[in-house]
N, C-alpha and C positions, 0 to 999 in steps of 0.2 A: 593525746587520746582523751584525756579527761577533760580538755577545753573543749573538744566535739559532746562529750555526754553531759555535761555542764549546760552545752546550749541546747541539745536536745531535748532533755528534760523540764529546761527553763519554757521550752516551746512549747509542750507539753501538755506541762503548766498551767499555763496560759491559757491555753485551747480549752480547757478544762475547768476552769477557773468559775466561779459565781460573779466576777468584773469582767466578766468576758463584754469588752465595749463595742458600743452600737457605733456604727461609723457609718452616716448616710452615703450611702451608693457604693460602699464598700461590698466587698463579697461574704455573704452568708451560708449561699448556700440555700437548701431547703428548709424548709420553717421549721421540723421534728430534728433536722440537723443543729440547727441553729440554736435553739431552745437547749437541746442536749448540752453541746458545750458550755451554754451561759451558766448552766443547772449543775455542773459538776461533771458532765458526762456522763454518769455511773449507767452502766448497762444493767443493773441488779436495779436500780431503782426506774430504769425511763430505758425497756427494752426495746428490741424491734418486734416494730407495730407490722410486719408481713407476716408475722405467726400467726398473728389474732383474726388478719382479715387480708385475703388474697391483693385486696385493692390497697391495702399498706399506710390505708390513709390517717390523716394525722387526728382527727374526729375518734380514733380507737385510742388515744394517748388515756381519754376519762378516766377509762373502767381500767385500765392497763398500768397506768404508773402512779409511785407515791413516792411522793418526796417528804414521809415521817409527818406530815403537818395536818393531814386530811384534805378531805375536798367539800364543796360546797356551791349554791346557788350566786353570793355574792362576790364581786372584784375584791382582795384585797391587795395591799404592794407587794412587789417579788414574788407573785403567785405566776404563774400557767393561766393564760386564756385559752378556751377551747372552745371556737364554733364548731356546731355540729353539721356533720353531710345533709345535703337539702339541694335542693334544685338551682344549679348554677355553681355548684359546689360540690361535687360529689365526692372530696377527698375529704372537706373541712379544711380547718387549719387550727395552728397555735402558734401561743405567742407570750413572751413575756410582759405582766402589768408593772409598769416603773412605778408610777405614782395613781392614788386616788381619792376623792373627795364626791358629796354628794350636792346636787343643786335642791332647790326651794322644793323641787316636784318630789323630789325620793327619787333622782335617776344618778347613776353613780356617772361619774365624768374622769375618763381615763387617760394615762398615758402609757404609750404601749410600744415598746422595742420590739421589730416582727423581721422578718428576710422572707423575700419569695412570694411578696403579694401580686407583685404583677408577673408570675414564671419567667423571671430575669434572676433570681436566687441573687438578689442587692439587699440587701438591708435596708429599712426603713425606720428609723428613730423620731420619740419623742410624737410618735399620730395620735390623733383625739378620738379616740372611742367615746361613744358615749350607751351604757347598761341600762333598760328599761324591765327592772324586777316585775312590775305588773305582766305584762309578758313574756320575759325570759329571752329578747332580743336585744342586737347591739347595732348599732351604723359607727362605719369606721368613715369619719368626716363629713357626717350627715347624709352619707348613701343610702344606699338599699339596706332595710332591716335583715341582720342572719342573727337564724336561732342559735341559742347558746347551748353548747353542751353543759360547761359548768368551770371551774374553777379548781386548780390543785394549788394545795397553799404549800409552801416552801417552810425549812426551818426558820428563815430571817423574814416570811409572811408575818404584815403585821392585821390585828384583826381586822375587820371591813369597817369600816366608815358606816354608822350607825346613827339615826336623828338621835336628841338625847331621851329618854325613858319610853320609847316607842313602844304601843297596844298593841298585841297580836291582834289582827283581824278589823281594825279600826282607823280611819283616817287614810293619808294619802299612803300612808308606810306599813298599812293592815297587812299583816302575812309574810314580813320582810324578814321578820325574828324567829330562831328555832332551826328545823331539818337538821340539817349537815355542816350548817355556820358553827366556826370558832364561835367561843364565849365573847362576850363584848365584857373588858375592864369596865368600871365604874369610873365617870370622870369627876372628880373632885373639884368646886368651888375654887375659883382665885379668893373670894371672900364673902362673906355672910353674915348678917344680923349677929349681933349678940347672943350668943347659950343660955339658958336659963339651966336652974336644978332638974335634971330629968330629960335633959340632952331636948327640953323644946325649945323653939326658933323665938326670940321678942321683936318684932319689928318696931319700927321707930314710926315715929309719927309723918315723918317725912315717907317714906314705907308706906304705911297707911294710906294717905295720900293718892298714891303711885297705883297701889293698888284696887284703888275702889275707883281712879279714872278707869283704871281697865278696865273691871269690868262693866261700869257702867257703859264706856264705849263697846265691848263685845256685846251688851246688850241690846246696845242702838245700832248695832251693827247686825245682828244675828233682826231683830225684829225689822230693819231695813228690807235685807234678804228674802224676809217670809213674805212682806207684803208686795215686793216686788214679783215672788216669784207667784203667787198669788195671783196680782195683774195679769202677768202678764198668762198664767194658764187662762185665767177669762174672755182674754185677747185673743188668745189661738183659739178657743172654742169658739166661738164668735166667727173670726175669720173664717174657720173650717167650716162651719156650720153655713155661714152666707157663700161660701165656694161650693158646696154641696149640694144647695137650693139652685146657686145658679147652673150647676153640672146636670139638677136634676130639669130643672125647667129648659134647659137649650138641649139638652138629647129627647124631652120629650116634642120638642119644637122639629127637630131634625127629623122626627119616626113620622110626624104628621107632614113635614113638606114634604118626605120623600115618598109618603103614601100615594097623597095627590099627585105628587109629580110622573108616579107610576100611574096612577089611572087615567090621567092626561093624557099621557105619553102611549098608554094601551090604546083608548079612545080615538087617537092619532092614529095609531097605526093601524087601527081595525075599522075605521074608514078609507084609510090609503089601501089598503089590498081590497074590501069591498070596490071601489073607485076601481081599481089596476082591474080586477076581475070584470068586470061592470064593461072597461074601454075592452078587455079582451074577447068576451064574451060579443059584444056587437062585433067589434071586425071581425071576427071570424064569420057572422051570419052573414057580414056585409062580402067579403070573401065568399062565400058558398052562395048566393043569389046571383055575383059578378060571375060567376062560375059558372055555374045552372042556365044564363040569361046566353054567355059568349058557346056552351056548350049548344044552345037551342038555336043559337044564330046560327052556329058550321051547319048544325044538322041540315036547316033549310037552306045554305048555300049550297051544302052537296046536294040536298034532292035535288034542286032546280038546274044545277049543273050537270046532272045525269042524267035528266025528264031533257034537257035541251041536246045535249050529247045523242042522245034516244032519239029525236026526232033530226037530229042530223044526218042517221048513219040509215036511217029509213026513207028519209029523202035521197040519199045516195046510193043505198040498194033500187028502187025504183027506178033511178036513170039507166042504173045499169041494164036494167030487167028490158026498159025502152029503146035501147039504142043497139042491144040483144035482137029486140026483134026486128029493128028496120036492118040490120044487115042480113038478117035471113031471108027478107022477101029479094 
């Protein structure tokens, strides 16, 4: 009996566990499932998300769990990913960040242990997220941008990957520092100039050097920049401005041929119906004369046909009237 509770516990365990291991195409489960076990399980800290919102979806994890560390706008490792619900998405998702680092731009470059990306509830280990803080989206392998809800940092969260002495509000990382982020440690020097009395820096001659190419080259660099970008605004005005002469002089060229071509075209056509009217106008007279001419002809064929019928039928009563009287004598 205690080698059965020995293992069940051990199973448990496990299930339970913060090593709870990513195993590609292994079964996970669903991604609020799967996080939970990686995270400890604890239902007191990472409850169910169908209280919060009928739809249950994992997008309600944000404002709903805490895992003791806070939450925040940036990736850091052993935290909670959380897209937010959005069009194509309406549940969200989450997911745990394994590892993170930032590239040249200030875009954070992730690794991320997740289950249940394609609703087959397999595990996916080790995907390349990549975090765009300007604005608050992420593409999981250079896909479609989804917006981020935010980020829950775990006890063993380490802080976020930070350039080093980042400007609030300033440069490529303006705004990246503050809100809801953990403190960022100070990073200490592998090694550095010599100290002097009063904790100031003495650089070396060699130092000197190093430093005065630089700025002479940011110099030649920044004054580069201005005069290029200088050109090349004169260059666009310029083009814009002869694109806009020519835009203006071919629509006024267009208003004038299509002017003429309309009074042409009038001109044309209000000869052609004078013309139509013109040919219809005679044949009709020429109809009404043909008319009038074959109506005057019948007339006189019938008179003469009746004046001769007339003089038939008078010639024929007379014989009668004659031949009447020679039988009476």
């Amino acid at each position: 009996m205690f080698k059965y509770l020995l293992i069940f516990f051990t199973y448990i365990l496990a299930m339970t566990s913060n090593n709870f291991a990513c195993k590609q195409n292994a079964y996970g489960g669903q991604c609020v499932i799967y996080v939970r076990k990686v995270f400890g399980g604890s239902r007191k800290k990472m409850p169910g998300l169908c209280q919060y919102n009928k739809d249950c979806g994992a997008y309600n994890a944000y404002h709903n769990w805490n895992l003791d560390n806070g939450k925040g706008k940036l990736p850091s490792s052993n935290s909670l990913l959380i897209i937010a619900k959005q069009k194509g998405m309406p549940w969200g998702h989450i997911a745990k960040v394994k590892s993170v680092s930032i590239d040249s731009f200030g875009n954070y470059l992730m690794k991320v242990d997740e289950s249940n990306w394609d609703n087959d509830e397999r595990m996916d280990c080790n995907v390349n997220y990549t975090y765009y803080p300007s604005s608050n989206t992420m593409k999981r392998k250079g896909g479609t941008a989804k917006k981020s809800a935010g980020f829950i940092y775990s006890g063993t969260s380490k802080n976020p990957v930070q350039p080093k002495n980042p400007k609030e509000g300033s440069g490529f990382f303006g705004g990246l520092v503050g809100g809801d982020s953990p403190s960022i440690a100070p990073v200490s020097p592998v090694e550095g100039p010599p100290v002097l009395s009063g904790g100031s820096y003495a650089p070396s001659n060699g130092q000197r050097n190093v430093i005065s190419t630089i700025s002479s080259t940011s110099s030649n660099l920044v004054s580069g920049v201005s005069n290029w970008t200088g050109k090349k605004w004169k260059d666009t005005k310029k083009t814009t401005t002869n694109a806009w002469y020519k835009t203006g002089n071919w629509t006024s060229d267009k208003v004038d041929k299509t002017k003429t071509w309309t009074k042409k075209n009038w001109k044309t056509s209000k000869q052609a119906t004078s013309n139509a009217w013109d040919k219809t106008s005679q044949w009709t007279k020429d109809k009404a004369s043909k008319s009038a001419s074959w109506a005057k002809t019948k007339k006189g064929q019938a008179s003469n046909w009746t004046k001769s019928k007339w003089k038939k039928y008078k010639a024929w009563k007379k014989n009668r009237k004659e031949e009447a009287a020679k039988k009476g004598k």
